[in-house]
N, C-alpha and C positions, 0 to 999 in steps of 0.2 A: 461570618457571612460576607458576602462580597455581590459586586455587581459588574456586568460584563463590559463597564465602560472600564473601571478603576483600573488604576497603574500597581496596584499594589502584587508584587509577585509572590507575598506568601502567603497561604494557606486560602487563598481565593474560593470560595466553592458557592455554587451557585443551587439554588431549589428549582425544583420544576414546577412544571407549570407554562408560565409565558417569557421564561427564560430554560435558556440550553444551559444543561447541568457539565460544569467544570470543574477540577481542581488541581491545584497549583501550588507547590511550596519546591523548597532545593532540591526535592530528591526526585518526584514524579509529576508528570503534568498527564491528565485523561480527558476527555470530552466523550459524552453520548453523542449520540449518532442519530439519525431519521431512517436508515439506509439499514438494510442487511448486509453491511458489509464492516467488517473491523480490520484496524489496520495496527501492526504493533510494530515499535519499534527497540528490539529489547537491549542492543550497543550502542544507543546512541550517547550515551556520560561521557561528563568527563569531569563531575565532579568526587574527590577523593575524601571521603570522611578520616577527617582525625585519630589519629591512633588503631585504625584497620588496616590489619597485614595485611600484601600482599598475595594473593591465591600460589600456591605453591604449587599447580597444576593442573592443564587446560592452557588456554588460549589468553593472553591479558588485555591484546591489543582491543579499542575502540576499533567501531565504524566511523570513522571520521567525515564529521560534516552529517550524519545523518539526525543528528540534533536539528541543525537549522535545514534539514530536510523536512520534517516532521513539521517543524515551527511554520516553512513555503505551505506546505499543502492544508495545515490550518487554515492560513490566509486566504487560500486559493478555494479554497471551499467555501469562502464566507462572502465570497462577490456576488455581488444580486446582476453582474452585467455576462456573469462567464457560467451559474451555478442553477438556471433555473432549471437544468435538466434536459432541456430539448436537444440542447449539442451539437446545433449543425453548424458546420465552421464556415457558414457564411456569416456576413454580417447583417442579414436580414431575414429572421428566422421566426418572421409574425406565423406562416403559414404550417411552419413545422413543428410548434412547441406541443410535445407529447410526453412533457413531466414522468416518469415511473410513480415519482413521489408526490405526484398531484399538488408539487406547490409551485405552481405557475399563476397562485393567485395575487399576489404583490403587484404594486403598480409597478416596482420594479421588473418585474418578468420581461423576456424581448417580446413577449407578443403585443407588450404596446410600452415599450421602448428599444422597438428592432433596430434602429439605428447602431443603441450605444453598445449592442451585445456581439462578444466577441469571445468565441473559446479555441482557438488555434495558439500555437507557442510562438508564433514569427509574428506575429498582428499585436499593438498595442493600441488601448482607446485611453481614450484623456477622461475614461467616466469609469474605468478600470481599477477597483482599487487591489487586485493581485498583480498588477503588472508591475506593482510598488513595493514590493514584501517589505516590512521592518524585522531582519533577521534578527532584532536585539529584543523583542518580544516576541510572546504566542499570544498575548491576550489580546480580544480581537472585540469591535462593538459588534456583537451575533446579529445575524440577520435573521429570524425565526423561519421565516421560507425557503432558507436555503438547503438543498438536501445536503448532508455530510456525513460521512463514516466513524463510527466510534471508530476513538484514536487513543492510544496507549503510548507512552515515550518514557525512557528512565531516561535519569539524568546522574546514574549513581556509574562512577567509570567499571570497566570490565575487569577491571585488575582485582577488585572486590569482592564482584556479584558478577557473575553470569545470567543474566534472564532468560538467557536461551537453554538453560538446561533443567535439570530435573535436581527437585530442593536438595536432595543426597550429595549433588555433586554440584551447588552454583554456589558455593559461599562454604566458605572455612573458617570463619569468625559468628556465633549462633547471633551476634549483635544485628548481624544482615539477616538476619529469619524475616521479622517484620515488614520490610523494604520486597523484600522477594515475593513475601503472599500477598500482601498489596499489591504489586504487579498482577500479578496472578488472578487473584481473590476479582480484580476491578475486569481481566479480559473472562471471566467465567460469567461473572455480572453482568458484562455486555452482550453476552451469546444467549444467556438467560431471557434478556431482555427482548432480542430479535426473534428468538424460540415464539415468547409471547406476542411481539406485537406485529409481525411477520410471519405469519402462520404458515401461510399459502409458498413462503418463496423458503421457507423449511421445510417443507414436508413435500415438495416437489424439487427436493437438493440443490437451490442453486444458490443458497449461503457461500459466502467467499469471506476470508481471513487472510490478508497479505502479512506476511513476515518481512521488513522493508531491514535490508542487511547490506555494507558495503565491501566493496572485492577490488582488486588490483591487477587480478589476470587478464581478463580481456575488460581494460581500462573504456571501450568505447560502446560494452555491451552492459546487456542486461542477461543477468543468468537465471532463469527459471531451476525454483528446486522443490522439486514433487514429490521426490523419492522414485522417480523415473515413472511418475502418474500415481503412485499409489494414494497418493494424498488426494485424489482429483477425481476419483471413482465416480462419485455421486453426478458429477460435472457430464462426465461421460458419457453413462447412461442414460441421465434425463434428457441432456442435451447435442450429447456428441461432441464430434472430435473439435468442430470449429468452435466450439463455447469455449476449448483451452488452447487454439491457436489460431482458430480463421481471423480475419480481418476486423468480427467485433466481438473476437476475444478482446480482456482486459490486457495483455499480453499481445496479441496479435493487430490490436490498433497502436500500440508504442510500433510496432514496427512498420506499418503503414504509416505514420507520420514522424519519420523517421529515427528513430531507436531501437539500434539493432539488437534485437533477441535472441540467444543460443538458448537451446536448440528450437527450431521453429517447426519442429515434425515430433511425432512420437514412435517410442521405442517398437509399438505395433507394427507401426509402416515400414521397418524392414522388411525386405523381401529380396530371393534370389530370381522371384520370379519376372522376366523380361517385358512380358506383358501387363504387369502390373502399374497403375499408375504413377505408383509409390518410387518404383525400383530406380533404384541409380547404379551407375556403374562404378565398380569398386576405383578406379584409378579414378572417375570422377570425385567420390566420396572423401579419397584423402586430399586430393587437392584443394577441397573447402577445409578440411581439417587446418591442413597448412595455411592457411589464410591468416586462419585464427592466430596462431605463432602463438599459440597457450606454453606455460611453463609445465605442462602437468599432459599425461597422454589421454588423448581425448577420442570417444567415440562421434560418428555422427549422428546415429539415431538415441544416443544417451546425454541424461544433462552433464554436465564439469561435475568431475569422480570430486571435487571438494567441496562443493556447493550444492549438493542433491538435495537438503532439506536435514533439519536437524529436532531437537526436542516439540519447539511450539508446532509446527508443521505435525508433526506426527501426534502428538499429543493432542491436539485441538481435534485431527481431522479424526480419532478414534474418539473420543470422548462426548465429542456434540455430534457425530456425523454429521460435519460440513466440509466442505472443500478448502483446502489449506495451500495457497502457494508462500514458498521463501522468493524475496524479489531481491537478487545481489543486484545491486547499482554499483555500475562501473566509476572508475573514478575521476573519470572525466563528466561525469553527470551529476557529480557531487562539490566538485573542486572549485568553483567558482560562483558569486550570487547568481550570476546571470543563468548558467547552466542549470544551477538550483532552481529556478526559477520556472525556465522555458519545461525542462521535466516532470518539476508539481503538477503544471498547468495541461501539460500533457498526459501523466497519469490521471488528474484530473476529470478530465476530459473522457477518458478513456473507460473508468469507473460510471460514468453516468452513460456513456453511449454503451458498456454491457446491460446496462442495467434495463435500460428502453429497448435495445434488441432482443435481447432474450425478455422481455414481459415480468423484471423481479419488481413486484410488491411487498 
């Protein structure tokens, strides 16, 4: 048993109650959440267990950096000055604190410490403690008010274990069984968990599941992977098209504070028709293609043919009916602390202003 101040990195796990349930040893780090929202990180190792071959098959490489991706937005989520939910990127946001998660009761909250409260990526406060990450831990002292998303991270390298796939084909040594439904077993656990305590933002679809995955094509974008929407159904219906791309989509605010998103339309809004809002013109259409200068042939109304969405995405959004996006971060949003950094704080950000735009509970 452990407590959420201690240094100790192995086997940390924490009871509930009046502490947030963690745990922590070499191979997996997890946290419960407040939030209906889960976030998994399933390449982010780069630890190689002993005497485990090499996968003979698939994909081996890491997401690199999306370890101390994972570790940022831990942090980033546990600031009483960036987290209480209200979101406005001003820095005085007494008048506008509208919590989804009703914990605006702290005396930390901005509505009466509006001064020190700041959630934008370009503004740092000296009362900030995410604008400081410690990428050399995750273990963080919890703030119980603070809303945050179950969060899931391996730490076991991909050359091993795939988490991203299905048990049949993520591991070719049976020694990795355990490690894989741990993964597993703890993101079903969480969905369980939000099913239950989350009733209302389940059973009116607007559960969300990031799959948080790194990419090298378009190094300065963010690639949405849906399965070209099929993952996002629920999303649509209840909510429509802007709950998966307007401006307080989770997706669609990275791109309003600047984080470019491909594709930022969907596969629906084609159309040949002239009149249509939607319509672009085709010599138009390629010439944003080419902007891009992708290695791989790209549509405009479709996501990156390599990036669409793979096992967790499709598995999750069938099995719990919730909305499942893959989020590839480019690797210039990865590559350095600081970028690490300004992007937590902006996905951040962006996770609690869907969450109070759309009314999840």
């Amino acid at each position: 048993m452990g407590d959420s101040n201690n240094n100790n990195n192995n086997n940390s796990v924490l009871a509930k109650g009046n502490k947030v349930l963690f745990y922590d040893d070499e191979y997996i780090f997890y946290q419960e959440g407040n939030i209906p929202m889960v976030v998994t990180f399933p390449h982010s190792g780069r630890l190689k267990i002993e005497d485990i071959p090499i996968r003979k098959s698939g994909c081996i490489d890491p997401d690199w950096y999306t370890q101390e991706l994972a570790i940022s937005m831990i942090q980033c989520f546990n600031c009483v000055y960036c987290c209480c939910g209200c979101n406005s990127d001003s820095s005085d946001n007494s008048s506008n604190c509208n919590n989804s998660n009703n914990s605006c009761k702290s005396n930390d909250c901005c509505a009466t410490k509006a001064t020190a409260k700041t959630t934008t990526a370009t503004t740092k406060n000296e009362n900030c403690t995410c604008c400081n990450i410690n990428f050399d831990s995750n273990l963080v002292d919890y703030k119980q008010d603070c809303p945050r998303p179950y969060i899931v991270y391996s730490k076991i390298h991909r050359e091993q274990c795939d988490f991203n796939r299905g048990e049949q084909r993520a591991f070719e040594d049976e020694r990795m069984k355990p490690h894989y439904q741990l993964y597993h077993n703890t993101v079903k656990r969480f969905l369980e968990s939000i099913k239950q305590h989350h009733k209302e933002a389940y059973e009116q679809g607007k559960v969300v599941l990031l799959d948080i995955h790194g990419q090298s094509d378009l190094k300065d974008h963010i690639l949405r992977g849906t399965k070209d929407t099929k993952t996002c159904q629920l999303l649509l219906k209840n909510l429509g098209r802007e709950a998966l791309i307007g401006e307080n989509s989770i997706l669609g605010y990275l791109e309003k504070n600047g984080v470019k998103v491909f594709p930022n339309n969907l596969p629906s809004d084609y159309t040949t028709d002239k009149n249509n809002q939607y319509y672009i013109k085709p010599e138009d259409e390629l010439a944003e293609i080419e902007k891009l200068k992708s290695k791989e042939p790209m549509a405009y109304f479709r996501e990156h043919p390599e990036f669409t969405g793979s096992f967790t995405v499709m598995h999750y959004a069938e099995a719990f009916s919730i909305n499942t996006i893959q989020v590839e971060v480019g690797y210039t949003w990865r590559s350095t602390k600081e970028h690490r950094t300004d992007f937590s704080r902006i996905l951040r950000s962006s996770i609690l202003n869907f969450l109070n735009s759309y009314n999840v509970n």
